[in-house]
C-alpha positions as CSV (number, residue, x, y, z in Angstrom):
1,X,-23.9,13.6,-22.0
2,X,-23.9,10.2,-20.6
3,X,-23.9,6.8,-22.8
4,X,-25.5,3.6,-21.4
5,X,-23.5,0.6,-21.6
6,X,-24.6,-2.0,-23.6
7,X,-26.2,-5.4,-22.2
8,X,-24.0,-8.3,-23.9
9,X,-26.3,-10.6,-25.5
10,X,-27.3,-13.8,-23.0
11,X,-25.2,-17.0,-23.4
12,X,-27.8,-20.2,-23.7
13,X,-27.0,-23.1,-21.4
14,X,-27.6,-26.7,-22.6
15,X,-29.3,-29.3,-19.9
16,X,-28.9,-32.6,-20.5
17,X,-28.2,-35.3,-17.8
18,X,-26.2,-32.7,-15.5
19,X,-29.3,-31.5,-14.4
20,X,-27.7,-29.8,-11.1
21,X,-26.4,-26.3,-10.0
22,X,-23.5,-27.8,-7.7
23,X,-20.3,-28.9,-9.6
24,X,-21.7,-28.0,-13.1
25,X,-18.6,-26.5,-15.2
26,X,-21.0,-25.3,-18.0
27,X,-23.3,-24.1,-15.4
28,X,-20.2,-21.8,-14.4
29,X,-19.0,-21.1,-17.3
30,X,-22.0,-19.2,-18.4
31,X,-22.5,-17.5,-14.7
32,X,-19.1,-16.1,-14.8
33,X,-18.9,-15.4,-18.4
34,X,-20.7,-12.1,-17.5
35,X,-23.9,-12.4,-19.6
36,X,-27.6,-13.4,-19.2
37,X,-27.9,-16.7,-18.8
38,X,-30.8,-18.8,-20.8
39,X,-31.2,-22.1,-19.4
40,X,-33.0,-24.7,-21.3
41,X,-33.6,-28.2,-21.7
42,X,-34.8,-29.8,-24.8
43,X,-36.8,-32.9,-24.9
44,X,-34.7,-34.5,-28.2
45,X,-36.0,-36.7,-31.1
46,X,-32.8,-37.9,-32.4
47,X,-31.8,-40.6,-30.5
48,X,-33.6,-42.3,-27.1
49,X,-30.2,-42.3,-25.7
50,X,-30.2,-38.3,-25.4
51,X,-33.0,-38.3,-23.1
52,X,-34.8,-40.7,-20.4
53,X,-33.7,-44.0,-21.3
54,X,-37.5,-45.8,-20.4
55,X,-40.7,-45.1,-18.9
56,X,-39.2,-45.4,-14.9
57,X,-37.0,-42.9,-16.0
58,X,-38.9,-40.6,-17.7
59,X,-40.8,-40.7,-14.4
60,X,-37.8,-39.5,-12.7
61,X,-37.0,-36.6,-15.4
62,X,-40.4,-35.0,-14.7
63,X,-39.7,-34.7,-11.2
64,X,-35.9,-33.9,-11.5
65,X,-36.9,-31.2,-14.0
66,X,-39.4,-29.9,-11.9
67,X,-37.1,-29.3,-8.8
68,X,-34.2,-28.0,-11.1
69,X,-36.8,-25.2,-12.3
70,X,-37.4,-24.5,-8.2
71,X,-33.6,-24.1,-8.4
72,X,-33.4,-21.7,-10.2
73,X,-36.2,-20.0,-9.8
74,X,-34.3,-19.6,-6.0
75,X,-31.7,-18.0,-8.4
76,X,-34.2,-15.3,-9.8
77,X,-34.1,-17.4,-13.2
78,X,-36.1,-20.1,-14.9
79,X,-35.6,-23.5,-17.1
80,X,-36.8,-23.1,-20.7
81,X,-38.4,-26.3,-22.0
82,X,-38.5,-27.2,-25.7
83,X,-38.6,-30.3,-27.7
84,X,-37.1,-31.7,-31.1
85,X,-33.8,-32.0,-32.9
86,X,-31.3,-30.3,-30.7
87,X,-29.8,-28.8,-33.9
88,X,-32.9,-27.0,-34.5
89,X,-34.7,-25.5,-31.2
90,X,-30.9,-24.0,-30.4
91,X,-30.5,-22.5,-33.8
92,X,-34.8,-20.7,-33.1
93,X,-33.5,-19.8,-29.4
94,X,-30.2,-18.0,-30.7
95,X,-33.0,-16.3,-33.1
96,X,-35.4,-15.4,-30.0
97,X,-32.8,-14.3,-27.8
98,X,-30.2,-12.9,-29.3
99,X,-27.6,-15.3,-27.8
100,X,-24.4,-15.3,-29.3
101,X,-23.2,-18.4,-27.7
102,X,-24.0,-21.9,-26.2
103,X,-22.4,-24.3,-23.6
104,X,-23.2,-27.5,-22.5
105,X,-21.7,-30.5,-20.5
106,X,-20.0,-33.2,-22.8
107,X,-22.3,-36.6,-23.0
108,X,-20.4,-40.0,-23.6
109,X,-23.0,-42.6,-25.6
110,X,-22.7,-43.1,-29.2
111,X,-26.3,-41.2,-29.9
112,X,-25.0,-38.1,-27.5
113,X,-21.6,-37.8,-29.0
114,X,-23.1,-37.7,-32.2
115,X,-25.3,-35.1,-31.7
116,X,-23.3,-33.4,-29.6
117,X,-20.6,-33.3,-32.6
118,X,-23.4,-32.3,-35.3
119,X,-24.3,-29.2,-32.9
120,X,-21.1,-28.1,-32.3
121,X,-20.2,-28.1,-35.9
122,X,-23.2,-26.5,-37.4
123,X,-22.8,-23.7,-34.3
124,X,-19.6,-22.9,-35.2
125,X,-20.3,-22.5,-38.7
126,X,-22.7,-19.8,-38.1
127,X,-20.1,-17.7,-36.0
128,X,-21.7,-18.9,-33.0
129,X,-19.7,-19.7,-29.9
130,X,-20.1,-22.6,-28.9
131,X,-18.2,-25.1,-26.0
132,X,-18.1,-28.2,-23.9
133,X,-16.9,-29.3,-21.0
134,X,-16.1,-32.4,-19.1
135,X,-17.2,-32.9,-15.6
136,X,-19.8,-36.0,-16.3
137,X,-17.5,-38.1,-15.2
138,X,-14.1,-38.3,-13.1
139,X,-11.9,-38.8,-15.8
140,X,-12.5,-38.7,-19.2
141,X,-13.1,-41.6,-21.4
142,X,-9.6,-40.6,-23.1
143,X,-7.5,-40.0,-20.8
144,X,-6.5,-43.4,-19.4
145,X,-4.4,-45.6,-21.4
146,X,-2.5,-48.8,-20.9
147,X,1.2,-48.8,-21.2
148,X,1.0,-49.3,-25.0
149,X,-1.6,-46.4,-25.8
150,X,-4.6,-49.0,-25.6
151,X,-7.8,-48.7,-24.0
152,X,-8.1,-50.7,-21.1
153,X,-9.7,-54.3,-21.3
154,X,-9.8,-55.1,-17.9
155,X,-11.1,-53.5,-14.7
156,X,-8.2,-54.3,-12.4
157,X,-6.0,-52.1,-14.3
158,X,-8.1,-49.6,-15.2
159,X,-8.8,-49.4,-11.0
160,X,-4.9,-49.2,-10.8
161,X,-4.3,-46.6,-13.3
162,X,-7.2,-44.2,-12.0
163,X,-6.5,-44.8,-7.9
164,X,-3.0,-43.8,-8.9
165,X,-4.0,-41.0,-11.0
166,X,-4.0,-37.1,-9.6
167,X,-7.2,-36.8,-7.6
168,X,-10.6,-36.0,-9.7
169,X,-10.5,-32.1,-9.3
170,X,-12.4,-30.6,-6.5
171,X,-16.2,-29.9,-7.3
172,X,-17.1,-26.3,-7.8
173,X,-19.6,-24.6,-6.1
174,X,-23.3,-23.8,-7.3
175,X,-23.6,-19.6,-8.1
176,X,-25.4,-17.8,-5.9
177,X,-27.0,-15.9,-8.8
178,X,-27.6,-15.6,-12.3
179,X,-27.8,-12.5,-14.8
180,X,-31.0,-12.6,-16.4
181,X,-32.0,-11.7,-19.7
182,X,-34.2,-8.7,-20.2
183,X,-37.2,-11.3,-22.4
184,X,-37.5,-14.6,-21.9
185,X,-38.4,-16.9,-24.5
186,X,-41.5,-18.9,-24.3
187,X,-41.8,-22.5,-22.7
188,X,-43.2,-25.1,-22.9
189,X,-45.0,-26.9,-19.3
190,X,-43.7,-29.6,-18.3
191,X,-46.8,-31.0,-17.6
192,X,-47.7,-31.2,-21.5
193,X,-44.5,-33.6,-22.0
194,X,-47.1,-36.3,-19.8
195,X,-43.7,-37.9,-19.0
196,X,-44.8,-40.0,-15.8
197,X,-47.8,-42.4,-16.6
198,X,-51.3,-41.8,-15.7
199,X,-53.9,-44.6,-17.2
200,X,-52.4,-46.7,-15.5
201,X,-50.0,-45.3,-12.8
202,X,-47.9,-48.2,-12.3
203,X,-45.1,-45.5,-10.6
204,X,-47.2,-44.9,-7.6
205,X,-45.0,-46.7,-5.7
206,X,-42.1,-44.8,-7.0
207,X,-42.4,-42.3,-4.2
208,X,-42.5,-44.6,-1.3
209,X,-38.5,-45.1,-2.0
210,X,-37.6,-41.8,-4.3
211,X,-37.7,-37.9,-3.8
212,X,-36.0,-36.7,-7.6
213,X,-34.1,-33.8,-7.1
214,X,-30.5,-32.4,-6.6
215,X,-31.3,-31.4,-3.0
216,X,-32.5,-35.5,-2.2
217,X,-29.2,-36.1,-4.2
218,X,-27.3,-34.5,-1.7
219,X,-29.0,-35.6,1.1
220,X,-28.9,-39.3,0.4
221,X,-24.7,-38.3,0.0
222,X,-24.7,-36.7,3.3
223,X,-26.9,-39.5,5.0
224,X,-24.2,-42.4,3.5
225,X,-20.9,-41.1,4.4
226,X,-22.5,-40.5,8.2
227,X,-23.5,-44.0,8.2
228,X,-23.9,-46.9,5.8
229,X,-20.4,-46.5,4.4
230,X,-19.1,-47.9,7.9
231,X,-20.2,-51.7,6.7
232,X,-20.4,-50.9,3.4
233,X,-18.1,-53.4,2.4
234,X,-19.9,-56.1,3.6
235,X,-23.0,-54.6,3.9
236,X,-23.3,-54.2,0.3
237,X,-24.2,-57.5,-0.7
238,X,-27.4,-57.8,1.5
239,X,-30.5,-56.7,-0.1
240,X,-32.6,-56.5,3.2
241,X,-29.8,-53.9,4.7
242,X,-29.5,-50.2,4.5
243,X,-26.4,-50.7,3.3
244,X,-26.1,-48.7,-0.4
245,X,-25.8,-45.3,-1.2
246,X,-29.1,-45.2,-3.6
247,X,-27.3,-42.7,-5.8
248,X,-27.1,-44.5,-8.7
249,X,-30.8,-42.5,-10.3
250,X,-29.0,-39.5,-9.1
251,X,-25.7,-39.9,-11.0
252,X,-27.7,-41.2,-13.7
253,X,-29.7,-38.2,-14.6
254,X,-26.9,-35.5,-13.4
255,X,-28.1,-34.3,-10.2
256,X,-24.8,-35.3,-8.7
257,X,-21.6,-35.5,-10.0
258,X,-19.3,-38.0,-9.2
259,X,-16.9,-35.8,-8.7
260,X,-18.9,-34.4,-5.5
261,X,-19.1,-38.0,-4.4
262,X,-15.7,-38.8,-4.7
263,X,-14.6,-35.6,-2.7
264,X,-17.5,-37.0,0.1
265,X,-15.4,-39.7,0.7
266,X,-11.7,-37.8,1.0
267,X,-10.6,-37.3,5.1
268,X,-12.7,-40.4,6.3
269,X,-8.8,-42.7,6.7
270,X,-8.8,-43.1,10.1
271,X,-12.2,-42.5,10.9
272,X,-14.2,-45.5,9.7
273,X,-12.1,-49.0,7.9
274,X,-10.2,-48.1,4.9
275,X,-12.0,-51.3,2.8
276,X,-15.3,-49.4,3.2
277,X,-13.6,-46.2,1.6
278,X,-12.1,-48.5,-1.4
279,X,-15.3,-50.5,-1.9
280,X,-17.6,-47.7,-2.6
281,X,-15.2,-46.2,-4.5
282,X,-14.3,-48.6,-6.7
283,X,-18.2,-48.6,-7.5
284,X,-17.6,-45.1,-8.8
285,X,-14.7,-46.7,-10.3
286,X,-16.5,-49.6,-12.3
287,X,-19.0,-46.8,-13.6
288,X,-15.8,-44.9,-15.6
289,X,-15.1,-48.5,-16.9
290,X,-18.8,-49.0,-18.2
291,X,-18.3,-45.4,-20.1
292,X,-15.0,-46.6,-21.0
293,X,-16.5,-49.7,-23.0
294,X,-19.3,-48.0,-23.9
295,X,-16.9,-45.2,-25.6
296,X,-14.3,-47.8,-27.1
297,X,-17.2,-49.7,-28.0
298,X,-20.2,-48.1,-29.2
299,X,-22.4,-51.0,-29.5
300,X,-22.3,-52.4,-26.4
301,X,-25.8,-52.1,-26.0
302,X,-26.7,-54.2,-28.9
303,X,-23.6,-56.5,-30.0
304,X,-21.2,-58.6,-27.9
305,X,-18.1,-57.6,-26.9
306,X,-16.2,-60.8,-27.9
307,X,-17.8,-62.0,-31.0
308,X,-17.1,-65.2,-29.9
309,X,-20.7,-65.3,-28.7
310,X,-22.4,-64.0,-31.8
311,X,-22.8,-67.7,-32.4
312,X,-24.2,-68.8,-29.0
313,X,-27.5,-71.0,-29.0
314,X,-30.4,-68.6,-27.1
315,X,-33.7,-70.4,-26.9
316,X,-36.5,-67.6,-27.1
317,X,-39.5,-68.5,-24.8
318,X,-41.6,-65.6,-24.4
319,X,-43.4,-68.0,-21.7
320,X,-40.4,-67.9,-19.9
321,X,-39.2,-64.0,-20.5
322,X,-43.0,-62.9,-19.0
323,X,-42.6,-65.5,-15.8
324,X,-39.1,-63.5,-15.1
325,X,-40.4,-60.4,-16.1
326,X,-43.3,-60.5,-13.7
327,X,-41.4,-62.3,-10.6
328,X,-43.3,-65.7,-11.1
329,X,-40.5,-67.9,-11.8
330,X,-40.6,-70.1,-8.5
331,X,-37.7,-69.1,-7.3
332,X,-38.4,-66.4,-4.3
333,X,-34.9,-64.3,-4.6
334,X,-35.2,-64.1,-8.3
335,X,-38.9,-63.3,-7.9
336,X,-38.4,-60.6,-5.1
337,X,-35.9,-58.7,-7.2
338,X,-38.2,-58.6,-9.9
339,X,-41.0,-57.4,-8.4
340,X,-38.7,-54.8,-6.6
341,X,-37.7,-53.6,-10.0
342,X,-41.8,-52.8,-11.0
343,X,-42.5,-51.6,-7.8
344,X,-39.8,-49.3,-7.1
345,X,-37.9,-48.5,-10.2
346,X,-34.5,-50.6,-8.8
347,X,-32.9,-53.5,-7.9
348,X,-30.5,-54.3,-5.2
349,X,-27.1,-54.6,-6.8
350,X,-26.6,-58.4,-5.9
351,X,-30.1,-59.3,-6.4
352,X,-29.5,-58.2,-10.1
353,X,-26.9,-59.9,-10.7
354,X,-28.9,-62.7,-9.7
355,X,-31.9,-62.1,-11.8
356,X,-29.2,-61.9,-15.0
357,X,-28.0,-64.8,-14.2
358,X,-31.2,-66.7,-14.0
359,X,-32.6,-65.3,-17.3
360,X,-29.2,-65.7,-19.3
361,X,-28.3,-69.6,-17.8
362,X,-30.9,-70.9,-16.5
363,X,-33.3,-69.7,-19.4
364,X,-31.0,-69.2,-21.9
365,X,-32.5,-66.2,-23.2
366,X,-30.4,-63.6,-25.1
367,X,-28.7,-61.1,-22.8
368,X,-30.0,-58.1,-25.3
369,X,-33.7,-59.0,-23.8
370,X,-32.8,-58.4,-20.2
371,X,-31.0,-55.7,-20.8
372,X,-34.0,-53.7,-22.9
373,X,-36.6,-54.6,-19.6
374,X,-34.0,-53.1,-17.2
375,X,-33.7,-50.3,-19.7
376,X,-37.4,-50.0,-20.0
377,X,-38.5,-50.0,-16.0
378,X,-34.8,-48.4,-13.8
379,X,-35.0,-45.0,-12.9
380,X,-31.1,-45.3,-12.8
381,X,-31.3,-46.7,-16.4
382,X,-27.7,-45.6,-18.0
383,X,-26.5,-46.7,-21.5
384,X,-23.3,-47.5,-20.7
385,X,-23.8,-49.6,-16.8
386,X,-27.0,-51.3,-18.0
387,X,-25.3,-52.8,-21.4
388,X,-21.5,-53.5,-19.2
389,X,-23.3,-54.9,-16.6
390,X,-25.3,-58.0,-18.5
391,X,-22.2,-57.9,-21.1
392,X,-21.2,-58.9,-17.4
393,X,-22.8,-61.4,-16.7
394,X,-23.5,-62.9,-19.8
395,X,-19.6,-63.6,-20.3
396,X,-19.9,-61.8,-23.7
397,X,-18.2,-58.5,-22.2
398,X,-15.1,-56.9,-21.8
399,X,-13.1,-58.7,-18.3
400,X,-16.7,-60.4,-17.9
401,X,-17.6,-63.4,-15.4
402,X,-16.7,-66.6,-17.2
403,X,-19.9,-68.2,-18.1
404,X,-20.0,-71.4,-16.0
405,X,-20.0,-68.7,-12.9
406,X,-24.0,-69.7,-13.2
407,X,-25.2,-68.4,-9.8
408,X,-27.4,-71.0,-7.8
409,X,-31.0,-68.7,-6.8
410,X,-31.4,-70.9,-3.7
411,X,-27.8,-70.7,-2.6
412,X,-28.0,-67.2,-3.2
413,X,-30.5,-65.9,-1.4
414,X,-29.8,-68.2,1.6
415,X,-26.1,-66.3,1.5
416,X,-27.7,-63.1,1.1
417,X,-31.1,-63.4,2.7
418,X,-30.4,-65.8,5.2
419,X,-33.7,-64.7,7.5
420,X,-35.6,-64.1,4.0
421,X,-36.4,-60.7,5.4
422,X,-36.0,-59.0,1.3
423,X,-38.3,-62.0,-0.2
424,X,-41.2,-61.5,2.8
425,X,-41.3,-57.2,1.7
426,X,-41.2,-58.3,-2.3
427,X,-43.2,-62.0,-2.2
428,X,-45.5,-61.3,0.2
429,X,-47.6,-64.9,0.0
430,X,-44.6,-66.6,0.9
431,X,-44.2,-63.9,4.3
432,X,-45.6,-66.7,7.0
433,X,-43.3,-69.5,5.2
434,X,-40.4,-70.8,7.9
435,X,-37.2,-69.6,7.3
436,X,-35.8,-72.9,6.5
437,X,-37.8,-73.3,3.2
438,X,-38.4,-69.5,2.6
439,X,-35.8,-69.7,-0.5
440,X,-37.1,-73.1,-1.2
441,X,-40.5,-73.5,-1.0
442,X,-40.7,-76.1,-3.9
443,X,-39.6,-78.8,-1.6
444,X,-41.3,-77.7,1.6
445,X,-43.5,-80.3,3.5
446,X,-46.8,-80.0,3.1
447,X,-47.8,-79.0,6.8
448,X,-45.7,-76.4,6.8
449,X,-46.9,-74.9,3.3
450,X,-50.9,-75.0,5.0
451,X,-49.2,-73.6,7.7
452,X,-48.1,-70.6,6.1
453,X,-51.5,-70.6,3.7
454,X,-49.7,-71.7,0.8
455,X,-50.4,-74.2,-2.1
456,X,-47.9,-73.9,-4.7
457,X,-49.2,-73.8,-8.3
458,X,-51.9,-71.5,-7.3
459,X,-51.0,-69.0,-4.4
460,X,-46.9,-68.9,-5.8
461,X,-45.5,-70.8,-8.5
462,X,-43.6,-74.1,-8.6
463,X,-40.2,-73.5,-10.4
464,X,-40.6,-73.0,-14.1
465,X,-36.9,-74.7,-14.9
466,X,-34.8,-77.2,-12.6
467,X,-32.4,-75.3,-11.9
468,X,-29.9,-78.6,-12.2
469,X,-30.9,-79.7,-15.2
470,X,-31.2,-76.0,-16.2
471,X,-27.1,-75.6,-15.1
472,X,-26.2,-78.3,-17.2
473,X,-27.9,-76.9,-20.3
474,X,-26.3,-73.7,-19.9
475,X,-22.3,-75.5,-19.7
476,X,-23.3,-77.8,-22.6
477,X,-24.9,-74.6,-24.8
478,X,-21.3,-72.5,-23.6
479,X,-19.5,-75.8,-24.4
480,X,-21.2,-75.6,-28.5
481,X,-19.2,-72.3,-29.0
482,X,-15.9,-72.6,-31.0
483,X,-12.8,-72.4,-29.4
484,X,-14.3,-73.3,-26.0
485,X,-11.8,-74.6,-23.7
């Protein structure tokens, strides 16, 4: 007489923004845990946070989600897709399946770690198994502390204390293969989620600059640290160079970890200029700081992080806020990098830094407004980076820019765009303007605007503040704050 051995019941894994088979912990927890394994991903009502953070970025998670079903359909298994409170489409797919356990990678916004907490809790209270793990992130939020047991305040020592911590562990390996379950539950298509835009497609541009995907994650990685990197330093700053990664959408919707990043970068001493090595990784670096804020300080998205500048004078012109929105603000670097943004989903690094400055000082329009457009239209929107980053730049944030550090657009873009090679791609009326006045075509001579077929006020704006007058504004609005020094 023989006895068949009983199938364990499958183990359901939890998708969020990990969405990746390389270096995913819960991903290998659940392959080696010797069950079926249920992948899903749920489309979640609580909290925007928990999913895309804006339409670019919903754009992005269709396609992402899309090539992480090809994944593991490669793996003989499939992604389940379902949508509403996390809490309750886990609680009907233990039901459906059987499953006697979940696991998931941890999340570090306020509106993840809440629902996160709720899940696990009401899980375990049904005898259900149910586990985290880290791996989002090099280090957790946590785990580095000042020498008093404080968070850290400041980036330089944060840099210190996590250079001269033990190495982020190396990344594991995607499975060659899952154990599927004998029934599947049913799925939704991912086409009925109509998450990238149709009537109109304003993303159709996305795809001259993007391919979603782990695999495009990967080979971006690859394609860096055999070139760009070598310059990076330097390179970094000039938003007409191939000089950047382009991860950032990749990290910011899982399909890297840092982790794997990090490791990309050990054995290249010797080999290319250590300052390149340090400079891109202190980017990876200032991203931990961002969730580090964002974890110590879970409105950083909505209140400033010295309160000082609760009481700071912002002048609301939506005249002003749709010039800057749409790139028509006279100024071509600011203009350029705005137009980038709605073409492509992203912004050069510097150019946004730029673009902040000029809404915040020269405008004087509430940081909170800037950061809800970037929000709204990058496909590497993240909750914690977007809110640090104009926190940043508005002076307001945790080891921010001081406030008079009010960037000149003209300056700038002749540092950074010297041959105005970024605003001729992004401004296109101004592509036959000379060099000389390419950054400042407002005081051009009027030969040389016919000569390039321009005639400001009708084929490109005249500046819509004096950027002067403007600065001044800004120092004497800072200056109205109490205890201003």
């Amino acid at each position: 007489m023989t006895t068949s051995k009983k199938e364990p019941n499958p183990i359901l894994l939890w998708f969020r923004k990990d969405l990746r088979l390389d270096d995913n912990h819960a991903l290998h927890a659940a392959a080696t845990s010797g069950r079926p394994v249920i992948p899903v991903y749920i489309r979640e009502a609580e909290a925007s946070e928990c999913g895309p953070l804006g339409a670019a970025q919903a754009w992005w998670l269709h396609h992402s989600l899309a090539a992480l079903q090809e994944a593991l359909d490669a793996l003989a298994s499939k992604l389940i897709l379902r949508q509403g409170d996390a809490q309750t489409v886990l609680e009907k797919l233990l039901a459906e399946t059987d499953a006697e356990a979940v696991v998931w990678n941890r999340r570090y916004d306020p509106a993840g770690i809440a629902v996160d907490t709720r899940v696990k809790k009401a899980l375990r209270d049904k005898g259900i198994e149910a586990n985290s793990f880290a791996g989002q992130l090099l280090h957790e939020p946590t785990r580095l502390r000042t020498g008093t047991g404080n968070h850290y305040k400041t980036y330089t020592p944060f840099w210190r204390a996590l250079e001269h911590s033990c190495e982020p562990p190396f990344p594991i390996e995607a499975p060659e293969k899952l154990l599927a379950p004998r029934h599947w539950p049913q799925s939704d298509s991912l086409d009925s989620w109509s998450l990238p835009p149709t009537r109109p497609n304003w993303a159709s541009a996305f795809a001259e600059m993007w391919v979603p995907g782990e695999a495009s994650a990967h080979e971006k990685l690859e394609d860096f640290i055999d070139g760009a990197i070598d310059g990076y330093a330097v390179g970094r700053d000039f938003p007409d160079k191939p000089a950047t990664s382009l991860l950032s959408p990749h990290l910011a919707l899982g399909e890297i970890s840092p982790a794997r990043i990090w490791h990309a970068t050990r054995g290249l001493a010797g080999k290319i200029p250590a300052d390149n090595i340090v400079r891109f990784r202190k980017e990876l670096a200032w991203r931990e700081f961002c969730y580090h804020q964002l974890f110590h300080f879970p409105k950083l998205g909505s209140a400033n992080w010295n309160d000082r500048y609760d009481d700071f004078p912002w002048h609301a012109d939506a005249r002003l806020f749709d010039s800057w929105r749409r790139g028509q603000t006279g100024y071509p670097i600011v203009d350029a990098g705005m137009r980038q943004l709605w073409r492509h989903g992203w912004m050069h690094n510097r150019v946004r830094m730029i673009t902040a400055s000029f809404l915040i000082k020269d405008l004087l329009i509430d940081w909170r407004e800037g950061e809800a457009w970037f929000r709204d239209t990058l496909v590497d929107a993240d909750p914690a980076a977007n809110a640090a980053n104009w926190q940043w730049v508005a002076g307001s944030g945790a080891d921010a820019s001081p406030f008079f550090r009010i960037f000149n657009p003209v300056l700038q873009g002749e540092k950074f765009d010297p041959d105005g090679g970024y605003v001729r791609a992004f401004v296109p009326e101004l592509a036959e303007l000379d060099s000389k006045y390419i950054h400042r075509p407002f005081e051009a001579p009027d030969d040389v605007l016919r000569r390039a077929g321009i005639e400001l006020g009708k084929h490109y704006p005249r500046p819509i503040v004096d950027h002067a007058v403007a600065r001044q504004r800004a120092l004497a609005a800072h200056a109205s704050l109490k205890g201003d020094e």
